[in-house]
BAMIVO-317496 format. One line per field, with one value per residue: residue number from 0; x, y, z of N, C-alpha, C in turn. Coordinates in pm, whole numbers, plus 50000, padded with zeros to 5 digits. Layout:
% BAMIVO-317496
pos = c(NUM ...)
n_x = c(X ...)
n_y = c(Y ...)
n_z = c(Z ...)
ca_x = c(X ...)
ca_y = c(Y ...)
ca_z = c(Z ...)
c_x = c(X ...)
c_y = c(Y ...)
c_z = c(Z ...)
***
This chain:
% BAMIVO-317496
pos = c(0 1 2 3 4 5 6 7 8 9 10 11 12 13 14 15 16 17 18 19 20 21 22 23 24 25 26 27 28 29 30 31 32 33 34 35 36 37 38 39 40 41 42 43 44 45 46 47 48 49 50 51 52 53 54 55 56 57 58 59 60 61 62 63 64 65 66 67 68 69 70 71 72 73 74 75 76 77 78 79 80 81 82 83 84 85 86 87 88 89 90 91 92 93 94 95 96 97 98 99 100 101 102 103 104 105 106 107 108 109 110 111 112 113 114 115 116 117 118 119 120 121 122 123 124 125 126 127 128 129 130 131 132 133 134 135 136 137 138 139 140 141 142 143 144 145 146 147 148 149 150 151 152 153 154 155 156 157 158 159 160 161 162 163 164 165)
n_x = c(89324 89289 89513 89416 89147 89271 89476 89287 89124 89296 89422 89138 89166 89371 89267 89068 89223 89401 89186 89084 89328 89369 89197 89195 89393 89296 89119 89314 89456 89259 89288 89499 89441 89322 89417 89604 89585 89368 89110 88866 88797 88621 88783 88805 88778 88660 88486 88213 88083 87763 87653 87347 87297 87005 86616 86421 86134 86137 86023 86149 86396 86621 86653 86629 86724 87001 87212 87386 87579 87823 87956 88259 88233 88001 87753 87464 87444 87177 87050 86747 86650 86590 86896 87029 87318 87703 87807 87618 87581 87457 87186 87238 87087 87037 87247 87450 87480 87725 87729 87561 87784 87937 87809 87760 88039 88095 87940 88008 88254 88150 88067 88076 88396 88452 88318 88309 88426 88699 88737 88884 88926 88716 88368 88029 87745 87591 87572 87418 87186 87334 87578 87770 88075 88225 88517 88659 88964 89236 89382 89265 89170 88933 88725 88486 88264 87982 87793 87588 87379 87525 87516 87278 87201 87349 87237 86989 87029 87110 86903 86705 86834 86801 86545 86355 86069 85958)
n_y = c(89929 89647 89557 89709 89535 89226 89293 89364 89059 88921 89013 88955 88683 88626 88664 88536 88266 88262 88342 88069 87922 88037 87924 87659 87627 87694 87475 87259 87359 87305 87064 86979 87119 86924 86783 86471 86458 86508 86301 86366 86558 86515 86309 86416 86217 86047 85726 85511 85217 85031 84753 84593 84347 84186 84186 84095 84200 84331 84614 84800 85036 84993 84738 84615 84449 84577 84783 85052 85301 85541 85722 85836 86055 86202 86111 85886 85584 85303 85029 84822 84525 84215 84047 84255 84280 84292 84264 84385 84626 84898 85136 85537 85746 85999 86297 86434 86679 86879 86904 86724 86471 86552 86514 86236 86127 86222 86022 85825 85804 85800 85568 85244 85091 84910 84710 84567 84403 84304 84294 84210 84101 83957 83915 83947 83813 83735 83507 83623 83870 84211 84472 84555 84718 84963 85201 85384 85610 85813 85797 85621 85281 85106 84836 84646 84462 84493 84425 84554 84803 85050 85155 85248 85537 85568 85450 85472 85764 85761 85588 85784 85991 85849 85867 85637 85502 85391)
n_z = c(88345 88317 88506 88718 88799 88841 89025 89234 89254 89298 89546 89727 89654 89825 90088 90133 90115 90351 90557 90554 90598 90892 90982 90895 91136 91374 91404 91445 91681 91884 91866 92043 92230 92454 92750 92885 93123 93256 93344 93315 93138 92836 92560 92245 92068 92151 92166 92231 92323 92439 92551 92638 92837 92836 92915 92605 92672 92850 93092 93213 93100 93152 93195 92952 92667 92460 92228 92236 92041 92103 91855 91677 91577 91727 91668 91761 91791 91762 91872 91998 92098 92051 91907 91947 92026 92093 91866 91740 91435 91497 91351 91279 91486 91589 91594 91832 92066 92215 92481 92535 92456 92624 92890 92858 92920 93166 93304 93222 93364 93602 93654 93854 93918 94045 94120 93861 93578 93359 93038 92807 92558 92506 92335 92248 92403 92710 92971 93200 93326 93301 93182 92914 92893 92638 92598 92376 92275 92188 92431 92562 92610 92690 92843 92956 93250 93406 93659 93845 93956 93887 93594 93499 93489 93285 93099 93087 93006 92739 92627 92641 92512 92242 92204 92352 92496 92827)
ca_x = c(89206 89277 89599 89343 89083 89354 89525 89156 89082 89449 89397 89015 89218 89470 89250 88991 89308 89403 89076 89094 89435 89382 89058 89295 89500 89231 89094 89468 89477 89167 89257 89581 89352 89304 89516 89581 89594 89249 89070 88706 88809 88636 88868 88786 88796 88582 88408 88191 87960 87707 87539 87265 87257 86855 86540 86371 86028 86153 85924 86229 86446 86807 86662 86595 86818 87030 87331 87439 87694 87845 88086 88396 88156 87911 87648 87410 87346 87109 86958 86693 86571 86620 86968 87155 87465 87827 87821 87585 87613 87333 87185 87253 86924 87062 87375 87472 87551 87872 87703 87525 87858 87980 87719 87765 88166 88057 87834 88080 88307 88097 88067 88143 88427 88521 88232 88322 88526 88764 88684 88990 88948 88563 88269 87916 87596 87673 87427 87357 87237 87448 87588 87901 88119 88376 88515 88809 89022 89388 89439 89209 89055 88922 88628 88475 88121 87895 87663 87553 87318 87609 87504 87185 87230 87438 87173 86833 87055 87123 86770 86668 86858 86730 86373 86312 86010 85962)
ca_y = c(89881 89507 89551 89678 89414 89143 89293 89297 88982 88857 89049 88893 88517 88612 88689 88358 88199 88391 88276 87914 87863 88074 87851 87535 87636 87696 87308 87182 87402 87282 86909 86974 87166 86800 86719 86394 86478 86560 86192 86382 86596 86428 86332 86472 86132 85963 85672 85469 85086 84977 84659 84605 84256 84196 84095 84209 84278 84416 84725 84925 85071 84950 84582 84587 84418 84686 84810 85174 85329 85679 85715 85952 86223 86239 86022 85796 85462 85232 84847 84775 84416 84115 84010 84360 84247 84351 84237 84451 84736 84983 85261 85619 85750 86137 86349 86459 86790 86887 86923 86568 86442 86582 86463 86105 86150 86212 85908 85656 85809 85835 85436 85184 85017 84799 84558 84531 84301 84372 84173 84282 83999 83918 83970 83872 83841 83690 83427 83678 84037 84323 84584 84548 84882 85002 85355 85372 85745 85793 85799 85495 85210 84954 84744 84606 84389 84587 84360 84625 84941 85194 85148 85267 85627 85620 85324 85592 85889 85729 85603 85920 86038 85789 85857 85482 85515 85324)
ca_z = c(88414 88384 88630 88880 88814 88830 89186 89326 89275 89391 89700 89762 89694 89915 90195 90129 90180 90468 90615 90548 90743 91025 91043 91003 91218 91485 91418 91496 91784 91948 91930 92125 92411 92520 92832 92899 93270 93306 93273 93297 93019 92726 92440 92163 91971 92227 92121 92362 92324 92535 92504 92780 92826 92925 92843 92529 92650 92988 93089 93241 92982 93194 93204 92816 92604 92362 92197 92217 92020 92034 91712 91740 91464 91776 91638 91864 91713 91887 91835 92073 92152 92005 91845 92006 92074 92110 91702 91615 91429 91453 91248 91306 91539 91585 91607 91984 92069 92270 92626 92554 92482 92783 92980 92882 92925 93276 93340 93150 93440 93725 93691 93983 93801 94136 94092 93769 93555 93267 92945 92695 92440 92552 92270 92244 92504 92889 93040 93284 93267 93295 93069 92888 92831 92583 92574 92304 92231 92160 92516 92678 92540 92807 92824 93141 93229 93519 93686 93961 93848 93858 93439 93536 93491 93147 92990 93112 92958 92626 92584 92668 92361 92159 92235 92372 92618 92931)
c_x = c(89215 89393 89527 89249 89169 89422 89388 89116 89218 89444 89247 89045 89296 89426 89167 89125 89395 89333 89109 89227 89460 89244 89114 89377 89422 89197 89195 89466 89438 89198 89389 89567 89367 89460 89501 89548 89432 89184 88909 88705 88735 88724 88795 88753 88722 88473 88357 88046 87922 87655 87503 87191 87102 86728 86430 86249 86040 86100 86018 86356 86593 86802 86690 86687 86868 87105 87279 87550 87705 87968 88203 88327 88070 87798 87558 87342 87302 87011 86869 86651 86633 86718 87072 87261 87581 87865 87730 87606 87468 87289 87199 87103 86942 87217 87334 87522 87685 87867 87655 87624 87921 87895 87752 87926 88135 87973 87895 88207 88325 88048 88135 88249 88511 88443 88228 88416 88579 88736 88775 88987 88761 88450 88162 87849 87638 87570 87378 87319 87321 87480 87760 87942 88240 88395 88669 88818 89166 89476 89409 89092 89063 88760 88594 88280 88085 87787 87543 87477 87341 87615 87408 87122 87219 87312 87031 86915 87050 86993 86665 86642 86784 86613 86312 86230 86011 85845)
c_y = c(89731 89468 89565 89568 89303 89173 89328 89185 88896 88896 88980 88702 88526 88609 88567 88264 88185 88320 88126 87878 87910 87957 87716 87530 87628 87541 87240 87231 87329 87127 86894 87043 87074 86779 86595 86348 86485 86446 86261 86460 86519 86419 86391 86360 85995 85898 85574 85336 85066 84899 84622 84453 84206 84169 84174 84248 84318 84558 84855 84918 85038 84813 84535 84550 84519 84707 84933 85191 85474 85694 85873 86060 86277 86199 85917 85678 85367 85150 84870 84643 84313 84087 84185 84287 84311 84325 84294 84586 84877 85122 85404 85664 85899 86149 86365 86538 86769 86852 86738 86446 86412 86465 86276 86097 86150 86056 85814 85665 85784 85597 85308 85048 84875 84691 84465 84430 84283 84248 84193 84187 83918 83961 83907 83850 83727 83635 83485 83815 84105 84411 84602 84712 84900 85160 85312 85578 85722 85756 85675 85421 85013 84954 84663 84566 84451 84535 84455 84740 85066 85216 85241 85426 85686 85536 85443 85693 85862 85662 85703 86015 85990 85788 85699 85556 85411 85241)
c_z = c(88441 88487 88744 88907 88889 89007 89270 89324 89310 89548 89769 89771 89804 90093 90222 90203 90320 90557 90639 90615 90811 91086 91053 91088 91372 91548 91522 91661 91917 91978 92042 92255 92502 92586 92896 93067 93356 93224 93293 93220 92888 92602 92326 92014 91990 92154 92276 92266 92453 92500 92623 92778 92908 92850 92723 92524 92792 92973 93087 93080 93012 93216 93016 92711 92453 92318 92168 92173 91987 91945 91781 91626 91573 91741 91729 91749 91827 91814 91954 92073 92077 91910 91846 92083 92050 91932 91615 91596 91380 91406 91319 91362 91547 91617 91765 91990 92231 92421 92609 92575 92571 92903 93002 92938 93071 93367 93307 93318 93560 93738 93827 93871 93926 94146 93970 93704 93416 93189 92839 92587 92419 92435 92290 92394 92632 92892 93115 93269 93304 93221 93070 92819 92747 92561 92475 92279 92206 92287 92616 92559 92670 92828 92950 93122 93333 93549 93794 93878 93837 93716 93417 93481 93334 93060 92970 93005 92775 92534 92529 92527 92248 92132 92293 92503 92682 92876)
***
Protein backbone atom coordinates (compact mmCIF):
# COMPACT_ATOMS: atom_id res chain seq x y z
CA UNK A 1 0.00 0.00 0.00
CA UNK A 2 2.77 2.54 0.66
CA UNK A 3 4.38 1.70 -2.99
CA UNK A 4 1.01 2.84 -4.31
CA UNK A 5 0.67 5.87 -2.10
CA UNK A 6 4.29 6.86 -2.91
CA UNK A 7 3.84 6.30 -7.07
CA UNK A 8 0.59 8.51 -6.71
CA UNK A 9 1.95 11.15 -5.33
CA UNK A 10 5.21 10.94 -7.71
CA UNK A 11 2.91 10.87 -10.57
CA UNK A 12 0.67 14.10 -9.16
CA UNK A 13 4.58 15.90 -8.73
CA UNK A 14 5.42 14.88 -11.95
CA UNK A 15 2.54 16.38 -13.60
CA UNK A 16 2.59 19.94 -11.26
CA UNK A 17 5.83 19.96 -12.79
CA UNK A 18 4.72 19.13 -16.10
CA UNK A 19 2.46 22.12 -15.75
CA UNK A 20 4.85 24.67 -14.56
CA UNK A 21 7.28 24.29 -17.66
CA UNK A 22 4.93 23.98 -20.31
CA UNK A 23 3.64 27.30 -18.64
CA UNK A 24 7.39 28.58 -18.71
CA UNK A 25 7.85 27.69 -21.69
CA UNK A 26 4.72 29.50 -22.98
CA UNK A 27 6.06 32.95 -21.06
CA UNK A 28 9.49 32.56 -23.14
CA UNK A 29 7.54 31.92 -26.13
CA UNK A 30 5.39 34.93 -26.00
CA UNK A 31 8.28 37.42 -25.51
CA UNK A 32 9.92 36.21 -28.76
CA UNK A 33 6.29 36.85 -30.66
CA UNK A 34 7.74 40.42 -30.71
CA UNK A 35 9.03 41.34 -34.22
CA UNK A 36 11.23 43.90 -34.48
CA UNK A 37 9.88 44.64 -37.95
CA UNK A 38 6.63 45.71 -36.93
CA UNK A 39 7.44 49.32 -35.16
CA UNK A 40 3.46 49.56 -34.14
CA UNK A 41 3.76 46.28 -32.56
CA UNK A 42 4.14 47.24 -28.90
CA UNK A 43 7.24 45.81 -27.21
CA UNK A 44 6.52 43.98 -24.68
CA UNK A 45 9.04 45.87 -22.40
CA UNK A 46 7.69 49.21 -23.39
CA UNK A 47 8.28 51.90 -21.15
CA UNK A 48 7.14 55.46 -21.94
CA UNK A 49 7.64 59.41 -19.87
CA UNK A 50 5.74 62.28 -20.42
CA UNK A 51 6.35 65.45 -18.81
CA UNK A 52 3.81 68.22 -19.95
CA UNK A 53 5.63 71.22 -19.66
CA UNK A 54 2.59 73.93 -18.66
CA UNK A 55 0.93 75.84 -16.38
CA UNK A 56 -0.21 74.45 -13.10
CA UNK A 57 -3.59 75.94 -12.80
CA UNK A 58 -4.29 75.62 -16.58
CA UNK A 59 -8.10 74.60 -17.06
CA UNK A 60 -7.28 72.23 -20.10
CA UNK A 61 -5.76 69.04 -19.04
CA UNK A 62 -2.81 69.20 -22.25
CA UNK A 63 -1.85 72.84 -21.01
CA UNK A 64 -1.39 71.55 -17.31
CA UNK A 65 1.86 71.05 -16.10
CA UNK A 66 2.60 66.99 -15.40
CA UNK A 67 4.66 63.97 -15.50
CA UNK A 68 3.36 60.66 -16.83
CA UNK A 69 4.96 57.48 -16.51
CA UNK A 70 4.10 54.06 -17.95
CA UNK A 71 6.60 51.40 -16.23
CA UNK A 72 7.57 48.21 -18.28
CA UNK A 73 4.87 46.04 -15.32
CA UNK A 74 2.07 48.27 -17.03
CA UNK A 75 1.63 50.65 -14.26
CA UNK A 76 0.49 54.43 -14.78
CA UNK A 77 2.30 56.79 -12.54
CA UNK A 78 1.32 60.39 -12.60
CA UNK A 79 2.49 63.93 -10.75
CA UNK A 80 0.23 66.66 -11.56
CA UNK A 81 1.13 70.39 -11.04
CA UNK A 82 3.62 71.99 -9.39
CA UNK A 83 7.34 70.60 -9.30
CA UNK A 84 6.37 67.60 -12.19
CA UNK A 85 9.25 67.36 -13.93
CA UNK A 86 11.37 65.03 -16.02
CA UNK A 87 13.04 64.34 -12.18
CA UNK A 88 10.21 63.37 -10.80
CA UNK A 89 9.28 60.23 -9.82
CA UNK A 90 5.62 59.63 -9.28
CA UNK A 91 3.41 57.27 -7.37
CA UNK A 92 1.74 54.34 -8.85
CA UNK A 93 -2.18 55.72 -9.72
CA UNK A 94 -3.45 52.19 -11.46
CA UNK A 95 -2.29 49.17 -13.42
CA UNK A 96 -3.14 49.35 -17.37
CA UNK A 97 -4.65 46.68 -19.09
CA UNK A 98 -3.24 45.25 -22.44
CA UNK A 99 -5.69 47.15 -24.91
CA UNK A 100 -4.84 50.50 -22.82
CA UNK A 101 -1.35 49.70 -23.40
CA UNK A 102 -1.98 49.23 -26.84
CA UNK A 103 -3.85 52.14 -27.21
CA UNK A 104 -1.17 54.40 -25.87
CA UNK A 105 1.57 52.39 -28.08
CA UNK A 106 -0.55 53.78 -30.81
CA UNK A 107 -0.71 57.47 -29.83
CA UNK A 108 3.15 57.61 -28.75
CA UNK A 109 3.27 56.51 -32.58
CA UNK A 110 0.75 58.39 -34.22
CA UNK A 111 2.90 61.57 -33.03
CA UNK A 112 4.17 64.39 -35.46
CA UNK A 113 7.81 63.71 -34.78
CA UNK A 114 8.92 66.35 -37.71
CA UNK A 115 8.17 69.41 -35.61
CA UNK A 116 9.86 67.93 -33.12
CA UNK A 117 13.32 67.98 -31.68
CA UNK A 118 15.52 65.19 -30.31
CA UNK A 119 16.87 65.86 -26.75
CA UNK A 120 19.27 62.61 -26.09
CA UNK A 121 21.24 64.05 -23.13
CA UNK A 122 18.42 66.89 -22.29
CA UNK A 123 16.58 66.69 -18.62
CA UNK A 124 14.46 68.97 -16.67
CA UNK A 125 11.47 71.71 -17.51
CA UNK A 126 11.94 74.09 -20.95
CA UNK A 127 11.14 77.91 -20.71
CA UNK A 128 8.52 77.19 -23.02
CA UNK A 129 5.58 74.81 -23.03
CA UNK A 130 5.50 71.68 -24.74
CA UNK A 131 5.68 68.07 -23.85
CA UNK A 132 8.79 66.22 -23.56
CA UNK A 133 8.71 62.33 -24.64
CA UNK A 134 10.67 59.22 -23.80
CA UNK A 135 9.75 55.74 -25.00
CA UNK A 136 12.64 53.19 -23.94
CA UNK A 137 12.34 48.97 -24.93
CA UNK A 138 15.10 46.63 -25.99
CA UNK A 139 14.53 47.76 -29.35
CA UNK A 140 14.06 51.88 -29.21
CA UNK A 141 14.86 54.30 -26.78
CA UNK A 142 14.60 58.01 -28.06
CA UNK A 143 13.48 61.09 -26.54
CA UNK A 144 12.26 64.14 -28.39
CA UNK A 145 10.53 67.83 -27.22
CA UNK A 146 6.88 68.43 -29.16
CA UNK A 147 5.95 71.96 -29.19
CA UNK A 148 2.85 71.45 -31.63
CA UNK A 149 -0.49 69.54 -30.22
CA UNK A 150 0.30 66.25 -32.05
CA UNK A 151 0.83 65.43 -27.82
CA UNK A 152 -2.58 66.31 -27.51
CA UNK A 153 -4.17 63.06 -28.00
CA UNK A 154 -1.63 60.80 -25.86
CA UNK A 155 -1.58 63.74 -22.76
CA UNK A 156 -6.08 63.64 -22.86
CA UNK A 157 -5.65 59.66 -23.04
CA UNK A 158 -3.34 59.30 -20.10
CA UNK A 159 -5.25 61.75 -17.97
CA UNK A 160 -8.08 60.02 -18.86
CA UNK A 161 -6.48 56.99 -17.21
CA UNK A 162 -5.52 58.76 -14.40
CA UNK A 163 -8.89 60.14 -13.65
CA UNK A 164 -7.56 63.95 -13.88
CA UNK A 165 -10.74 66.04 -14.79
CA UNK A 166 -10.83 69.02 -16.97
Amino acid sequence: MNCHRISRISSIILSLLACALFGLGGCTSHGSMHRPDHPDHRPTDFTLGVVVVGSEDSELVINRSARYIVDAAGYLRVSVGDGSSSSTYPPIIRPLSSEQLDRIWELVNSIDREQSRNIPGKTGFYERFGTEIEVRSQERNDRWFVIDESTDRLIEQLAELAWIQE
